[in-house]
GUDOMAR-84806 format. One line per field, with one value per residue (C-alpha): residue in three letters; x negated, y, z negated. Coordinates in nm, 3 decimals. Layout:
<rs>
type <- ALA,...
u <- X,...
v <- Y,...
w <- Z,...
</rs>
This chain:
<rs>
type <- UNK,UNK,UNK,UNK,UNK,UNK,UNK,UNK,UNK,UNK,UNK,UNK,UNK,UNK,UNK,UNK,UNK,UNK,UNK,UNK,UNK,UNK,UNK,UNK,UNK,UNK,UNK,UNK,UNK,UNK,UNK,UNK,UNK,UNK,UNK,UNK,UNK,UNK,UNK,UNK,UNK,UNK,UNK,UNK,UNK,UNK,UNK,UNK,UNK,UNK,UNK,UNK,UNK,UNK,UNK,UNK,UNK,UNK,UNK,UNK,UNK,UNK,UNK,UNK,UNK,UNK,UNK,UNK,UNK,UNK,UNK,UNK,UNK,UNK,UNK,UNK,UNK,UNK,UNK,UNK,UNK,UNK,UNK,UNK,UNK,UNK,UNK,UNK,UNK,UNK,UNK,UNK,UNK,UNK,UNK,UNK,UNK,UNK,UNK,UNK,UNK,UNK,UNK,UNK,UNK,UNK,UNK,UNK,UNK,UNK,UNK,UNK,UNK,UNK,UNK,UNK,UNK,UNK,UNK,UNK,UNK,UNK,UNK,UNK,UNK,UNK,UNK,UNK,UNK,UNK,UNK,UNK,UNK,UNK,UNK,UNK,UNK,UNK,UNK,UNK,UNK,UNK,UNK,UNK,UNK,UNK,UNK,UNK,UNK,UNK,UNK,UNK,UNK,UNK,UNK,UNK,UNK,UNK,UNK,UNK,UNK,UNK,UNK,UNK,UNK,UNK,UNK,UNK,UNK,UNK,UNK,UNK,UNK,UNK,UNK,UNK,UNK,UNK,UNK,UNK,UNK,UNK,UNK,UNK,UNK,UNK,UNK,UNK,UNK,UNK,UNK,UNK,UNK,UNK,UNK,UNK,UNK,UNK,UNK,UNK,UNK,UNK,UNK,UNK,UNK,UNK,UNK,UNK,UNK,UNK,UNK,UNK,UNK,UNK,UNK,UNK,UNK,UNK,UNK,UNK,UNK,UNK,UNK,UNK,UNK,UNK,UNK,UNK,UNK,UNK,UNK,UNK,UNK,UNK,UNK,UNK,UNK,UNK,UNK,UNK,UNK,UNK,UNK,UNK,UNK,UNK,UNK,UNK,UNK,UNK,UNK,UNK,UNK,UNK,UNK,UNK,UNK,UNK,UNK,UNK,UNK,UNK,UNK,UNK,UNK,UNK,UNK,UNK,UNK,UNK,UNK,UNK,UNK,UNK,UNK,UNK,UNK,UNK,UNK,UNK,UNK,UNK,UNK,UNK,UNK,UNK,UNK,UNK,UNK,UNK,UNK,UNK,UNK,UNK,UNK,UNK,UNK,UNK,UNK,UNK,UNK,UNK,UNK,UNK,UNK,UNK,UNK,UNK,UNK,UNK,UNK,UNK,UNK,UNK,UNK,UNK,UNK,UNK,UNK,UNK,UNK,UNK,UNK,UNK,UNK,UNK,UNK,UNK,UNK,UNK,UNK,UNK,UNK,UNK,UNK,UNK,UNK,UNK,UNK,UNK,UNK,UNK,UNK,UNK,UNK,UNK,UNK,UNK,UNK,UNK,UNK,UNK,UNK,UNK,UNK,UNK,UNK,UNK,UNK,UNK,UNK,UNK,UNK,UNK,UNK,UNK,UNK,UNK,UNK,UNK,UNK,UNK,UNK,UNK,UNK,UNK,UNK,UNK,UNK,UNK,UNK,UNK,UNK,UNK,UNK,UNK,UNK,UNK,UNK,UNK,UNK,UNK,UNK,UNK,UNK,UNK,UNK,UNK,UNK,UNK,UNK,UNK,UNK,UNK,UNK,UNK
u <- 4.468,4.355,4.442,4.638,4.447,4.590,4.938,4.905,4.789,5.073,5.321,5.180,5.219,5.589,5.635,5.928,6.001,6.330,6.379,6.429,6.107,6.145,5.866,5.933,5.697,5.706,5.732,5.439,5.286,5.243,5.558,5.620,5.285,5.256,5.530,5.407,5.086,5.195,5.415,5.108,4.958,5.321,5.245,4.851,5.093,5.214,5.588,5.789,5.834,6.171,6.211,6.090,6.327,6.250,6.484,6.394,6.693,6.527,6.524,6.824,6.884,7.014,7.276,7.548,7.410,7.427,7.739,7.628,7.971,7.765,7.408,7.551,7.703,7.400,7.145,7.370,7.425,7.077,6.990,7.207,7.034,6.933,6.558,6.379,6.419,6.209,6.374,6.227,6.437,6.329,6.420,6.741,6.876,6.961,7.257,7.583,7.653,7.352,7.327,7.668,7.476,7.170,7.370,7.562,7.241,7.090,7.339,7.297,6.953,6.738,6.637,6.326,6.444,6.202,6.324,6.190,6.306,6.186,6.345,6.354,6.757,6.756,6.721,6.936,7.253,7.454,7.166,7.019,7.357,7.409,7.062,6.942,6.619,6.589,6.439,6.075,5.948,5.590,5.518,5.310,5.085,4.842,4.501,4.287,3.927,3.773,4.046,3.989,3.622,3.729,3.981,3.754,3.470,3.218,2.884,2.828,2.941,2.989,3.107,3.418,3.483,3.520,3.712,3.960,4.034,4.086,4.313,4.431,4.486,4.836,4.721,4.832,4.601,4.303,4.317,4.354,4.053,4.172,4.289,4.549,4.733,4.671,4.908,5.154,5.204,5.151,5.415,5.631,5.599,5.710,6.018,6.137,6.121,6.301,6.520,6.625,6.581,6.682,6.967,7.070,7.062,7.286,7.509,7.519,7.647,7.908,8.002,8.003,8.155,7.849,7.807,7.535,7.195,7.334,7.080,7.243,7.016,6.703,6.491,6.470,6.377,6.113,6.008,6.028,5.767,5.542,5.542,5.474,5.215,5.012,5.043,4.940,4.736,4.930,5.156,5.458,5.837,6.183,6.237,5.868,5.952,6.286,6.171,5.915,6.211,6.416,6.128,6.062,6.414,6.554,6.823,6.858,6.947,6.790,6.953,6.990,6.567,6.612,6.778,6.586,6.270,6.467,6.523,6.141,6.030,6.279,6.126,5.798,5.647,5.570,5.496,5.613,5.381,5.483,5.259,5.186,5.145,4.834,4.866,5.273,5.253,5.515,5.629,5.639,6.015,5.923,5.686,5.518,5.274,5.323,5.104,5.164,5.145,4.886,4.629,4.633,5.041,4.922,4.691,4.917,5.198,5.037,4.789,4.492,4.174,4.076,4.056,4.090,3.823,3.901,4.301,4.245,4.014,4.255,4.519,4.331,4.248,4.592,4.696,4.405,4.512,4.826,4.671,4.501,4.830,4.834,5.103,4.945,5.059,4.877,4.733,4.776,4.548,4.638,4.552,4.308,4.458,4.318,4.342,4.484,4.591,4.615,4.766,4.777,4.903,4.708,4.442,4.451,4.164,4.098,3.999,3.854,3.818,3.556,3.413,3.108,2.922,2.620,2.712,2.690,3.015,3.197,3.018,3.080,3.459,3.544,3.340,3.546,3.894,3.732,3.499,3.826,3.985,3.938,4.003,3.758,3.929,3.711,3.661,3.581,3.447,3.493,3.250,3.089,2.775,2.498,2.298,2.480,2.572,2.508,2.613,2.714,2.774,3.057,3.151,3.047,3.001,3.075,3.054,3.380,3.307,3.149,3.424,3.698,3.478,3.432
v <- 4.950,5.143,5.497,5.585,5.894,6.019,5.894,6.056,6.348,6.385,6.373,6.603,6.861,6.809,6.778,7.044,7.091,7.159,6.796,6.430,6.230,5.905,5.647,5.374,5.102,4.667,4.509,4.466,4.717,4.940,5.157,5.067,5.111,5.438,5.577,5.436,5.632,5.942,5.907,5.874,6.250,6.374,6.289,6.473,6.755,6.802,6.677,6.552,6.145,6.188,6.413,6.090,5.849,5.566,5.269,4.946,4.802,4.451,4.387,4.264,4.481,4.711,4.524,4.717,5.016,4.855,5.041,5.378,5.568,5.368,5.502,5.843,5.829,5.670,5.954,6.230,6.047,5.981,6.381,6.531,6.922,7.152,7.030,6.957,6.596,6.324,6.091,5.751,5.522,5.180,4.978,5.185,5.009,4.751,5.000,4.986,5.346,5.465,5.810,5.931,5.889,6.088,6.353,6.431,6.446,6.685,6.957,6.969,7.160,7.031,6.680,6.634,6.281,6.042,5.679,5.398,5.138,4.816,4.893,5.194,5.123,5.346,5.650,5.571,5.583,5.762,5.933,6.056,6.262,6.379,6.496,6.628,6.820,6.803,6.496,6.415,6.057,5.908,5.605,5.370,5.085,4.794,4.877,5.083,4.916,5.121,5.061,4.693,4.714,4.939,4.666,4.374,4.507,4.345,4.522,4.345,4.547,4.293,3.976,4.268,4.387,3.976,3.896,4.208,4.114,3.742,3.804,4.143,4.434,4.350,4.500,4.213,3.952,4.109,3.962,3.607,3.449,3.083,3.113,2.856,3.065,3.337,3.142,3.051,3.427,3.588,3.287,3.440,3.782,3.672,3.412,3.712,3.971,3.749,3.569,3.803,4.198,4.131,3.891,4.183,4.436,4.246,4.227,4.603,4.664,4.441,4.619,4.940,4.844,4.883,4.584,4.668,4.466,4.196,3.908,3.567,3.299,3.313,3.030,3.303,3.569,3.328,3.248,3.588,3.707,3.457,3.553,3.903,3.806,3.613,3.892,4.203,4.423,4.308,4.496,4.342,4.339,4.210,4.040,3.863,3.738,3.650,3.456,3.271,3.164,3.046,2.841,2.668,2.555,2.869,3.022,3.380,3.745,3.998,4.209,3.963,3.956,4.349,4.302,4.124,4.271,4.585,4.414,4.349,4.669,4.786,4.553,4.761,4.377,4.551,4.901,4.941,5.123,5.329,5.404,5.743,5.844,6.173,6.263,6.254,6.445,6.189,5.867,5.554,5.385,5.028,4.802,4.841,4.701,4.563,4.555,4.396,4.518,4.339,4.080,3.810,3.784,3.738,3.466,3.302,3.359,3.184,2.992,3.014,2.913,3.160,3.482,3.674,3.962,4.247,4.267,4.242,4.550,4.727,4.629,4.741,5.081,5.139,5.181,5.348,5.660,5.627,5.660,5.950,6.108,6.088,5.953,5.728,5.596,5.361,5.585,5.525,5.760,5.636,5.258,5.311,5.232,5.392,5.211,5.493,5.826,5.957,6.328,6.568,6.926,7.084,6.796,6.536,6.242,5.897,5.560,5.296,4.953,4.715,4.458,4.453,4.703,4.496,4.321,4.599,4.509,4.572,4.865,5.037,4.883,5.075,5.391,5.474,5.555,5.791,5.923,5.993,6.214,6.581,6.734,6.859,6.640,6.417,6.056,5.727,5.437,5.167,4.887,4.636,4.670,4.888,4.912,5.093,5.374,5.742,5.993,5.942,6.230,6.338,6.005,5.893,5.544,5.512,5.167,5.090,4.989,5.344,5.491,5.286,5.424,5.749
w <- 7.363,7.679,7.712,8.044,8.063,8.371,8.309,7.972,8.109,8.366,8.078,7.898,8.111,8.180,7.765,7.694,8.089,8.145,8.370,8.241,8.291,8.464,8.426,8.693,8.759,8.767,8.469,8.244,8.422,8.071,8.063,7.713,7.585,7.769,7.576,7.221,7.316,7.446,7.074,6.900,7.064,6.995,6.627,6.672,6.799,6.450,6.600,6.288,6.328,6.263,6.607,6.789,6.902,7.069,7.209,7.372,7.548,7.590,7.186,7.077,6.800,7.050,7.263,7.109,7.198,7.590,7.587,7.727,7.489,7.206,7.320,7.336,6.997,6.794,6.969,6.864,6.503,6.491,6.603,6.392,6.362,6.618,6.612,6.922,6.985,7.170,7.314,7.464,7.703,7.749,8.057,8.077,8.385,8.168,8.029,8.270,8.331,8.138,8.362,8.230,7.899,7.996,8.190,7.874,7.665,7.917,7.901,7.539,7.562,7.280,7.369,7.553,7.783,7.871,8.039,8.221,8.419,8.638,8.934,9.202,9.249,8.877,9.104,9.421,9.277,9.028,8.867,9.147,9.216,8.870,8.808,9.127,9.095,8.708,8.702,8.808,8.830,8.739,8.847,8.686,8.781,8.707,8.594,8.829,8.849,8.614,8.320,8.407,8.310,8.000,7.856,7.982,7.877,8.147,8.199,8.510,8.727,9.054,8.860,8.696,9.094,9.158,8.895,8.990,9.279,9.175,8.899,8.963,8.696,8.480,8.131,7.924,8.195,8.113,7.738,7.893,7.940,8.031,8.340,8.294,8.092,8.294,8.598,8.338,8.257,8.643,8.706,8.395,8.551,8.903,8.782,8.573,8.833,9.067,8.878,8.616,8.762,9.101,8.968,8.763,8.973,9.199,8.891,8.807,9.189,9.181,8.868,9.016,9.334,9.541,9.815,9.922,9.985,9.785,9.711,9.667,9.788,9.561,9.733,10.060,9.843,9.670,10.098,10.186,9.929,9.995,10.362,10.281,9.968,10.279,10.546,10.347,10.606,10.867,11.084,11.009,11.187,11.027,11.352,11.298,10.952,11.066,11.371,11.073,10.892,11.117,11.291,10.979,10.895,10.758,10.996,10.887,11.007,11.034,10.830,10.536,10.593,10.544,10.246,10.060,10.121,10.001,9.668,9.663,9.710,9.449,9.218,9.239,9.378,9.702,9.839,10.218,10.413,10.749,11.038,11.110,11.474,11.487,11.842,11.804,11.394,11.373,11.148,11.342,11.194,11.383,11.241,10.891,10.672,10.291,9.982,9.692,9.382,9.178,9.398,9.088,9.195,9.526,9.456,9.204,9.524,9.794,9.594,9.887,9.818,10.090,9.937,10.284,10.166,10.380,10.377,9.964,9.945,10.181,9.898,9.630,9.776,9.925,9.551,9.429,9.703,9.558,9.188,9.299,9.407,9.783,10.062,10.255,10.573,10.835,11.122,11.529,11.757,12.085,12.087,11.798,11.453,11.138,10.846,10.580,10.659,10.286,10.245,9.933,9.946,10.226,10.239,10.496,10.442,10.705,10.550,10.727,10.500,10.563,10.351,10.530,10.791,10.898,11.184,11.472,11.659,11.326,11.245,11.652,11.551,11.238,11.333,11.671,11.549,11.348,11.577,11.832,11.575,11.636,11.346,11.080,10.763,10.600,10.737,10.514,10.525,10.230,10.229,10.017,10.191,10.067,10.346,10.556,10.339,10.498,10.706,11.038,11.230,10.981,10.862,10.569,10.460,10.102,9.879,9.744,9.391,9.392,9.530,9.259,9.011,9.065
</rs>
């Protein structure tokens, strides 16, 4: 079992804060296992296993306790002194009402509240009102390169970085070896995501009287994310993908097309990314780009036998900024467009993404953006190359397994 060091780490230091901890993140991502091991250093701790508490609302066992009067009353059976309790959520979306439930247990003062759930819509309703600012959320994802070579345990170092990219970083994939059974469970993943969350989620607002964003016609969501699966790194448009549709037989709206990619993104499958305008210090609402969440979904998605290099290692280090804690938008200097702006606190850093820097028209292309920006924050570029790595004048050409590694 890998350690999520850094997700570890991050919980950790909110242990005992006085907010509920929200672990979000796509399913089989690892928010399950990250709470069995952050149990585990609970237990090093010297924290009685009887303070611990942990519920998985997928197992049947607990359907009764789907009931969030039911939950409420079987954690304050179950934590019956004034002990500090631990108490681990597991997909609680799947609980109707669940944040009247965790509200009440709040209050109460000695119950350290973890949960997690599969899909963003856990925070945009009633729990976002109840709770607002004591609750922080972590948000977990696939396998950064360098836990990929930990659980897969290649030593070489360029056939790991190929086989990444390939079949992407879902913890549980990197045990399969047979790669037809690694499509049967990427197509598992995917028919469960958008059959079953985004079904349910539908559900829970029609429960709760909220309209809105409904997803009915599953075959368009199945069209939409293949559009978006074979576009990643492209500046994108509803009206574009709407326009697709509708030219291929589909007659649809714009808004519906909205919609669903909505549900998508809520589903942790993809990660909208907005354009950031430096001369204007402003966000650019029109036009966006999309990455998805794990490139072996991609490839299972669209089922290329192109692997379209450079848009995947934009992919993969779009969520490796994000890993390292930084928003990250797409940069416009004028006409020039920068591939990732990527800011944390006071730090603003410029990524240019490249699979290759030896061809001298590419090399002139990527280095001007970055050359036309004034400011003293540090440019990047991200290559596969290693002949072109240096210096120049301020920019500095980095290789990107390197870089993934660091």
């Amino acid at each position: 079992m890998i350690q999520r060091l850094g997700y570890l780490e991050k919980l950790l230091n909110w242990k005992d804060k006085d907010v509920i901890k929200v672990i979000t993140g796509m399913r089989r991502c690892g928010k399950s296992t990250l709470l069995k091991q952050f149990q585990q250093l609970l237990i090093e701790q010297k924290i009685e296993p009887g303070c611990i508490l942990f519920i998985n609302f997928e197992e049947l066992e607990n359907q009764d306790l789907l009931d969030y009067k039911n939950l409420y009353k079987y954690i304050i059976k179950s934590c019956n002194t004034k002990k500090r309790y631990y108490i681990f959520l597991d997909e609680i979306q799947n609980v109707i009402n669940y944040e009247k439930a965790i509200d009440s247990l709040y209050v109460k003062g000695n119950f350290d509240i973890y949960i997690t759930g599969s899909n963003s819509y856990l925070l945009s309703g009633e729990l976002a009102t109840l709770l607002s600012g004591r609750y922080i959320e972590i948000s977990i994802l696939p396998f950064s390169f360098k836990e990929y070579i930990d659980a897969k345990k290649i030593q070489n170092i360029d056939e790991a970085f190929s086989s990444y990219i390939s079949y992407g970083g879902l913890p549980y994939s990197t045990s399969l070896s047979d790669l037809n059974y690694l499509d049967d469970y990427l197509e598992g993943i995917y028919n469960t995501v958008i059959i079953k969350d985004i079904e349910e989620r539908r559900i829970r607002k029609i429960e709760s009287n909220r309209n809105d964003r409904n997803v009915n016609d599953i075959s368009l969501l199945q069209k939409i994310s293949q559009y978006l699966a074979s576009s990643i790194g492209n500046i994108i448009s509803i009206k574009s993908i709407t326009d697709y549709l509708t030219s291929s037989g589909r007659k649809t709206s714009n808004t519906t097309v909205d919609s669903y990619i909505s549900s998508l993104t809520e589903a942790y499958i993809f990660y909208k990314v907005e354009r950031y305008d430096l001369q204007g210090k402003a966000l650019l609402k029109q036009n966006s780009k999309y990455y998805i969440i794990d490139t072996g979904l991609r490839r299972h998605l669209i089922k290329k036998k192109e692997i379209d290099l450079g848009f995947l290692l934009e992919n993969i280090v779009y969520f490796e900024l994000v890993r390292r804690g930084y928003k990250v938008y797409i940069g416009k200097s004028g006409t020039s467009k920068i591939d990732f702006v990527a800011l944390k606190n006071d730090i603003t850093e410029y990524y240019q993404i490249s699979a290759s820097l030896l061809d001298q028209t590419t090399f002139n292309r990527e280095m001007k953006p970055l050359k036309q920006i004034k400011d003293n924050y540090k440019k990047t570029i991200l290559t596969l190359d290693r002949f072109t790595l240096g210096n120049y004048e301020g920019i500095e050409v980095i290789n990107i397994i390197d870089w993934l590694l660091k």
